[in-house]
MITIDO-326194 format. One record per residue (C-alpha): x, y, z; residue number from 1. Coordinates in nm, 2 decimals. Layout:
! residues N
       x       y       z  num
       X       Y       Z  NUM
...
! end
This chain:
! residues 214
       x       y       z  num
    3.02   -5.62    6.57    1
    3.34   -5.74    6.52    2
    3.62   -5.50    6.56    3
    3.81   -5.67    6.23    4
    3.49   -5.61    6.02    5
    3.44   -5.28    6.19    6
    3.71   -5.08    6.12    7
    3.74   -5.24    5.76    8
    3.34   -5.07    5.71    9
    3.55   -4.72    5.85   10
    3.80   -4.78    5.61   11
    3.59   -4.83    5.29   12
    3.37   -4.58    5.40   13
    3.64   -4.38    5.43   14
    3.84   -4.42    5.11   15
    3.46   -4.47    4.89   16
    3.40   -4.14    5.02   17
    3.73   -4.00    4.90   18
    3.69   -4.13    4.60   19
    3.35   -4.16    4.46   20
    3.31   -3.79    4.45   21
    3.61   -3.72    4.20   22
    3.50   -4.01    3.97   23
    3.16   -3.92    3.94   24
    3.01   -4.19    3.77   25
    2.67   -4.02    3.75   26
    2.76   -3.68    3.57   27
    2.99   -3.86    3.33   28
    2.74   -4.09    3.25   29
    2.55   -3.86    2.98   30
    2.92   -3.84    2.86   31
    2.97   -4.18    2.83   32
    2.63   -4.17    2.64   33
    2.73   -3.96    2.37   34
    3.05   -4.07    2.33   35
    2.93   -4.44    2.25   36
    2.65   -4.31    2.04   37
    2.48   -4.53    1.83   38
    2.57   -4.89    2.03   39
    2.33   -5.13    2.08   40
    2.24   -5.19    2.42   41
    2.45   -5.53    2.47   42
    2.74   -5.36    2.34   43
    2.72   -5.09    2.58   44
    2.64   -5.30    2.87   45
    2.98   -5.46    2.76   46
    3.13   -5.16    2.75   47
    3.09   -5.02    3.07   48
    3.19   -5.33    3.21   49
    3.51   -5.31    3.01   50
    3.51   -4.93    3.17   51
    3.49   -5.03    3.51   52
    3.71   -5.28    3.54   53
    4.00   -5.10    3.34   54
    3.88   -4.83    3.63   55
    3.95   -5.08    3.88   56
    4.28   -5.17    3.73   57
    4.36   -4.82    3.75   58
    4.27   -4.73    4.08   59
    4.42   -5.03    4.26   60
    4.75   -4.93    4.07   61
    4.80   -4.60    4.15   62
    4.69   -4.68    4.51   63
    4.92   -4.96    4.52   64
    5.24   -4.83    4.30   65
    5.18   -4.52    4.18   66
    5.43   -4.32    4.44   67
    5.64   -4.57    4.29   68
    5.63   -4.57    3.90   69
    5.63   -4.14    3.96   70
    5.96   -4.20    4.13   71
    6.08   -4.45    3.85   72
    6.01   -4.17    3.61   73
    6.12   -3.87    3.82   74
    5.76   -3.74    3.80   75
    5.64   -3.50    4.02   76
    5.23   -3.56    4.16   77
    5.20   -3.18    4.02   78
    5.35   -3.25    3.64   79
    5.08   -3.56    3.61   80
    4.81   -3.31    3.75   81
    4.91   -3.03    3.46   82
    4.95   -3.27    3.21   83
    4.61   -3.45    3.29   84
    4.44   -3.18    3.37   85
    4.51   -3.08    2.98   86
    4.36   -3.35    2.84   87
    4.04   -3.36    3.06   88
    4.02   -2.99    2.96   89
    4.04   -3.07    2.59   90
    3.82   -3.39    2.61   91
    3.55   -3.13    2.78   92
    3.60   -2.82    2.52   93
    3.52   -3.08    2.25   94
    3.25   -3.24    2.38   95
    3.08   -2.88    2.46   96
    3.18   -2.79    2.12   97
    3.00   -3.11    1.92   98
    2.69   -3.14    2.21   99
    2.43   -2.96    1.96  100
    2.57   -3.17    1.62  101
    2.35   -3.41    1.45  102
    2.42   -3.75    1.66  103
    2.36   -3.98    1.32  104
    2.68   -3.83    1.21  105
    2.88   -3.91    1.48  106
    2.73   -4.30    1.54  107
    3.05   -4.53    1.62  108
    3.07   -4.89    1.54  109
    3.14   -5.15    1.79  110
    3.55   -5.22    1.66  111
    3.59   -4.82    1.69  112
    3.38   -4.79    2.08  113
    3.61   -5.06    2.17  114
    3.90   -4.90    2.05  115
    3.82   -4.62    2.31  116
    3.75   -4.82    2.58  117
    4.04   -4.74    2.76  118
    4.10   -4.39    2.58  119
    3.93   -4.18    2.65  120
    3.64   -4.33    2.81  121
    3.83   -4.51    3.08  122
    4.14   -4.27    3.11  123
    4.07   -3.92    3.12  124
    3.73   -3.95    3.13  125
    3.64   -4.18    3.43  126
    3.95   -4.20    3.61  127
    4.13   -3.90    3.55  128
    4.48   -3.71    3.67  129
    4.25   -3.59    3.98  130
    4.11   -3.93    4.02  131
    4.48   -4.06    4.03  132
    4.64   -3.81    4.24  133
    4.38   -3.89    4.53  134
    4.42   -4.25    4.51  135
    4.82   -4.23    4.54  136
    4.73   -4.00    4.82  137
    4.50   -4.27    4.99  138
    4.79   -4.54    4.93  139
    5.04   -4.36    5.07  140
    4.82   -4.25    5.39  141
    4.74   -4.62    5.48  142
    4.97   -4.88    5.57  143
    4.94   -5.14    5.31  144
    5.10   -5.40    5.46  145
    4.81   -5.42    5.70  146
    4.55   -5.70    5.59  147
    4.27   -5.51    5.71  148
    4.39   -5.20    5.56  149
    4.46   -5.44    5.20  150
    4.10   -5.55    5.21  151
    3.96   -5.21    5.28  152
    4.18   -5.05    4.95  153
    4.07   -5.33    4.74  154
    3.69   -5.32    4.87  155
    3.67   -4.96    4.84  156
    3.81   -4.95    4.50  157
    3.54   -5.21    4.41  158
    3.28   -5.03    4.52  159
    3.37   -4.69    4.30  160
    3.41   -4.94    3.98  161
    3.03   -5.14    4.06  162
    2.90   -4.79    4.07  163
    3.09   -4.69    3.72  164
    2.92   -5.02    3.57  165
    2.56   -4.93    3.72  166
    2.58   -4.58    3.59  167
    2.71   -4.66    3.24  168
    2.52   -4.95    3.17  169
    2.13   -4.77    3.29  170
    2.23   -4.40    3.13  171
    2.06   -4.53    2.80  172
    1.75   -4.61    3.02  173
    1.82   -4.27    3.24  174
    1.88   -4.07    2.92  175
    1.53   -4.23    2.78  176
    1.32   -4.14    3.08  177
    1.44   -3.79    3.07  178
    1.46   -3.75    2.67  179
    1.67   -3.58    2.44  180
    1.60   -3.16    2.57  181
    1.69   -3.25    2.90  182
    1.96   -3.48    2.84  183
    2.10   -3.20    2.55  184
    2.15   -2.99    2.89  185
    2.26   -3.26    3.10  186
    2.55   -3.27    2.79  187
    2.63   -2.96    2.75  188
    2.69   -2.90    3.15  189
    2.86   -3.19    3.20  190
    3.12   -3.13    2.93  191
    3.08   -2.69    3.11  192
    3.18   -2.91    3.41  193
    3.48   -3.13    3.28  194
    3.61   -2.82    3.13  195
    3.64   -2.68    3.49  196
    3.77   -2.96    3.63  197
    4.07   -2.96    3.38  198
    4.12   -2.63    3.44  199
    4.13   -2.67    3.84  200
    4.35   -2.96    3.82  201
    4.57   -2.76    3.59  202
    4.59   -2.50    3.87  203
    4.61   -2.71    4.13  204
    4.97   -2.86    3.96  205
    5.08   -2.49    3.85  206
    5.04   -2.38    4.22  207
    5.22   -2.67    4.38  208
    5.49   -2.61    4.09  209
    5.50   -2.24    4.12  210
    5.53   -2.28    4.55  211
    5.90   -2.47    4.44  212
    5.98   -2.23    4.22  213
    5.99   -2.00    4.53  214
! end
């Protein structure tokens, strides 16, 4: 193999691996479900297609500027994970709160689903403040100025947002296979499990905070 191609396969490998995990496309998927409730199936296909490539958008620019635009600000990496960690908290208690309500009441209209297409169904939901803090972290740990390094960022990024599309746009078809018990539990858990999450971000930011404080 060449060793060009080769070490840009490490290096999406590497920075798919670090991100994938934090997005989660699959368990938000049954969010992303409920939360566009009543869509037709076009119109949710063009949705997560609008998802994923805001996601994309997002990742490449906090991998690419994001150090920056916190310096601009005079942000601290810890404030942005407290403050996001917030919102992905509150975005999860309200979900676990409304998972057993009647669904016909809560049916959107295609004007108000794209409304949220960036908030909250792009930003906190898919990428989050965790998702963000790990792709400043995997900008500033690779030299950028490298092209191999440039393709593998953009590549890797690519990846994560192809899977977001995939997983948004079959999680009607996933949802019907499995059928409304089961996908009740996969709600209620999933929003149990973005509830944690906000919470460990938020204590992840307090902690790093708390250490300067010191």
């Amino acid at each position: 193999m060449n060793p060009g191609l080769d070490q840009i396969l490490r290096e999406v490998l590497l920075i798919v691996g670090a991100l994938f995990p934090i997005v989660n496309p699959l368990g938000t998927a049954p969010i992303f479900l409920t939360l566009t409730q009543g869509l037709p199936g076009q119109s949710r296909a063009t949705l997560a297609r609008k998802v994923a490539v805001n996601g994309f958008v997002l990742l490449l620019a906090a991998i690419f500027v994001g150090n920056y635009i916190l310096a601009f600000f005079g942000i601290s990496l810890p404030v942005v994970q407290v403050g996001g960690g917030l919102i992905v908290f509150s975005t999860g208690w309200k979900l676990l709160q409304s998972a057993g309500e009647d669904t016909e009441s809560r049916r959107l209209s295609i004007a108000e689903a794209e409304k949220r297409a960036f908030y909250p169904l792009t930003l906190p939901l898919t990428v989050g403040p965790g998702t963000i803090s790990v792709a400043i972290t995997v900008g500033a740990n690779h030299a950028q100025g490298s092209a191999i390094n440039l393709t593998a960022l953009i590549t890797g990024s690519a990846i994560v947002a192809i899977s977001i599309y995939l997983s948004y746009r079959f999680a009607q078809g996933i949802a019907r296979a499995l059928g409304e018990a089961a996908m009740n539990v996969i709600l209620r858990l999933s929003s149990f499990i973005l509830v944690c999450i906000g919470v460990q971000i938020v204590w992840n930011g307090a902690t790093a905070l708390l250490k300067t404080v010191r």
